[in-house]
Steps between C-alpha positions, in 0.01 A plus 500: 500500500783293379771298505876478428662178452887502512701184330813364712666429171366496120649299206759677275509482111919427328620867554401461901201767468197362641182389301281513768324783687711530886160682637117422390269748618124367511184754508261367722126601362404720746748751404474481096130578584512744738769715351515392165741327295780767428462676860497171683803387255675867596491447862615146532834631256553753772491290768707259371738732332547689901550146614782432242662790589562454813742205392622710243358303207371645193217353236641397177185361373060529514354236309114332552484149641147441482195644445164406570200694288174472653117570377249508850129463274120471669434408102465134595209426736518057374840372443352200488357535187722713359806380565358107405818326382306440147405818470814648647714269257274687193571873580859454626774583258858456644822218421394373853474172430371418931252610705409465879151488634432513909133414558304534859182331552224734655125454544221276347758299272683840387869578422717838563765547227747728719850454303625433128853559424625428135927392522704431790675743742837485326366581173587859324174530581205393728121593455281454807111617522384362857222663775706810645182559740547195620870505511467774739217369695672128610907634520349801720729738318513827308162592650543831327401343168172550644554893503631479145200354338270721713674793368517390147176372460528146459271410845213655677511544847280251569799267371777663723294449786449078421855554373602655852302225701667171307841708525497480884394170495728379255266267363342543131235233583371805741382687161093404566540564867620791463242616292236408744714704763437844225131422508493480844614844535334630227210318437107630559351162592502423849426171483770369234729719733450329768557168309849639356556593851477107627692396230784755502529449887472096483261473684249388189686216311423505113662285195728738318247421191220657700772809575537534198155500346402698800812791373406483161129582581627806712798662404674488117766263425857616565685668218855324416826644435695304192887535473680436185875494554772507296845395667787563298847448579843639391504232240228649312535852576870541415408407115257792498597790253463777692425878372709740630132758505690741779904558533496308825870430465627871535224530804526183682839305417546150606076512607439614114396069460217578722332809384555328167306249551230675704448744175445182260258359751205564271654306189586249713155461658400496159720223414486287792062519423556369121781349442561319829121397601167653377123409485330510197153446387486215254266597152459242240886484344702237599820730548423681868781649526351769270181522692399814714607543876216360708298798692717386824813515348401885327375625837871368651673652208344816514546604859731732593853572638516758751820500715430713770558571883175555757512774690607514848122469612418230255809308661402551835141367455646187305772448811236568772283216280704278495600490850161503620442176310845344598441560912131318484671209318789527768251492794263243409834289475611636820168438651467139381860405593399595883200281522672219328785542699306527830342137360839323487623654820195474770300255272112496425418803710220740545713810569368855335721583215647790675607267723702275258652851337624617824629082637726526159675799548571414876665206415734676282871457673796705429618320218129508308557869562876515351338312188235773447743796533733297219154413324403890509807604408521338175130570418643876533762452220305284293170712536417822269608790774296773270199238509548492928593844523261585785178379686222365308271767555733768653401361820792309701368269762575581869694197668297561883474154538670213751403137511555353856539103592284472801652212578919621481439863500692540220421786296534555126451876337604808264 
């Protein structure tokens, strides 16, 4: 949700009054997009003001750190080509002066642009457009992105379902596979079925060329999702003129900063999209800063800001989501750590899998135990409660289980 990061000491200016903010209070994602900006904004204050209080401290002062202002766009099905540093270095019009490329080789002598970012990270400002499908995909993260472009029309279902697939794997380079996994379940022809089928199960080894000929013939190509991102810091955003459009100082006080800045979020948007970085489409003058936004950079400009909670039910469905998503990634982990684990303890061993899940947890000794009851207990604190709040499902499993050593006796259970 997010978190709060309190300084042991902060440097003072010549009167003794310090210069730097004591507490820094970071939004994670998952809140700004869940509950919007201002709600999400509203309920970290009140936590952190009922913290405070209980030490008897009082805040003096709100103020933005940094802010990060992000486009998610299916408008760009090549990066490669239209992102080309030539052609990128045309439409561009910024004072960056550098520019970062991160290249991936792929099939049949191709290349996958996935990241640019124009500055540094200490800049007033930093400009990144990278992959955010594929950001997802390979940190196994924020799986309810996948919800949010669903809902909002950016992919089909047909791409949540590859999306879902690579997601538990954690691997992007799944992409084709996965696609031959869709036609496999949806497909009409019995005989390419059964071919996916091989292939999907291993037990039909194929080039990933061939995969991916073989994907392209059955199933269309994956839409991606583009992220431009602006990062600005204090730096910049303390020298913006801000309107006062609402009398946020009579309502709000010391938080008046915020909902400030949150009012002028559409000029600066507007600023950070023309003055800081935009794309233009070059005509035959020499000046381009006078030329037209590209099409891109007109669709980004034009979308709207809606600041907005879900509903209870929307929430629920996005929590219930993303859990599902996060336990298959925890149990394939869980499932591969047995079978590796049974390797290094009993060696090369033709044991049933069962077999090597139920050896590791009976060599578990007390102090293995004592580790996962400190282990689970921080998970608890650091873990969204809300997100946890009950059984995925509404159905709680039923501990009716005891696993014996026939060798000791000893018995292990609920």
């Amino acid at each position: 949700m997010f978190d709060i990061f309190i300084a042991s000491s902060v440097p003072n200016n010549e009167s003794g009054e310090s210069v730097t903010s004591e507490i820094i209070v970071q939004l994670r994602s998952y809140i700004l997009w869940q509950m919007g900006v201002t709600k999400a904004f509203e309920y970290s204050y009140r936590v952190l003001t009922a913290f405070l209080e209980s030490f008897h401290l009082d805040i003096m002062e709100v103020k933005e750190n940094r802010a990060d202002y992000c486009w998610h766009s299916n408008y760009i099905q090549n990066p490669e080509t239209f992102f080309r540093i030539d052609k990128f270095s045309k439409m561009q019009v910024s004072r960056f002066r550098r520019i970062h490329y991160e290249y991936q080789f792929t099939l049949n002598d191709e290349y996958e642009n996935d990241y640019i970012c124009l500055g540094k990270r200490s800049d007033k400002c930093f400009v990144r457009i990278y992959l955010k499908s594929k950001e997802v995909v390979e940190k196994g993260y924020k799986p309810w992105f996948f919800k949010e472009w669903l809902f909002n029309g950016l992919i089909s279902r047909f791409d949540m379902y590859v999306y879902e697939k690579c997601f538990v794997k954690k691997k992007w380079k799944y992409v084709d596979t996965a696609r031959l996994e869709f036609y496999l379940e949806y497909g009409s022809n019995e005989n390419i079925k059964s071919e996916c089928a091989a292939i999907v199960n291993g037990e039909l080894e194929k080039s990933d060329e061939y995969i991916h000929a073989l994907a392209d013939q059955l199933t269309p190509r994956l839409t991606l999702i583009t992220n431009v991102e602006y990062q600005t810091t204090r730096r910049m955003s303390k020298s913006f003129c801000l309107i006062p459009l609402k009398d946020n100082a009579s309502k709000y006080g010391v938080a008046s900063r915020i909902y400030d800045y949150l009012d002028n979020h559409t000029l600066i948007t507007e600023y950070l999209t023309h003055s800081t970085l935009r794309l233009v489409e070059r005509s035959l003058g020499s000046n381009k800063s006078r030329d037209d936004y590209c099409p891109f950079w007109k669709a980004l400009r034009s979308t709207k800001y809606v600041d907005v909670s879900k509903s209870p039910k929307n929430l629920k469905l996005v929590r219930d989501y993303t859990r599902k998503l996060n336990k298959e990634i925890v149990k394939k982990r869980f499932t591969s750590a047995c079978i590796t684990y049974g390797l290094y303890v009993k060696g090369v061993n033709s044991d049933h899998p069962l077999t090597d899940c139920a050896d590791a947890l009976m060599r578990l000794n007390d102090n293995d135990v004592f580790d996962m009851k400190r282990y689970k207990d921080k998970k608890l604190k650091l873990l969204n409660n809300e997100l946890l709040s009950n059984a995925l499902g509404g159905d709680s499993m039923i501990h009716n289980l005891t696993l014996i050593n026939n060798s000791t006796g000893e018995a292990y259970g609920s």
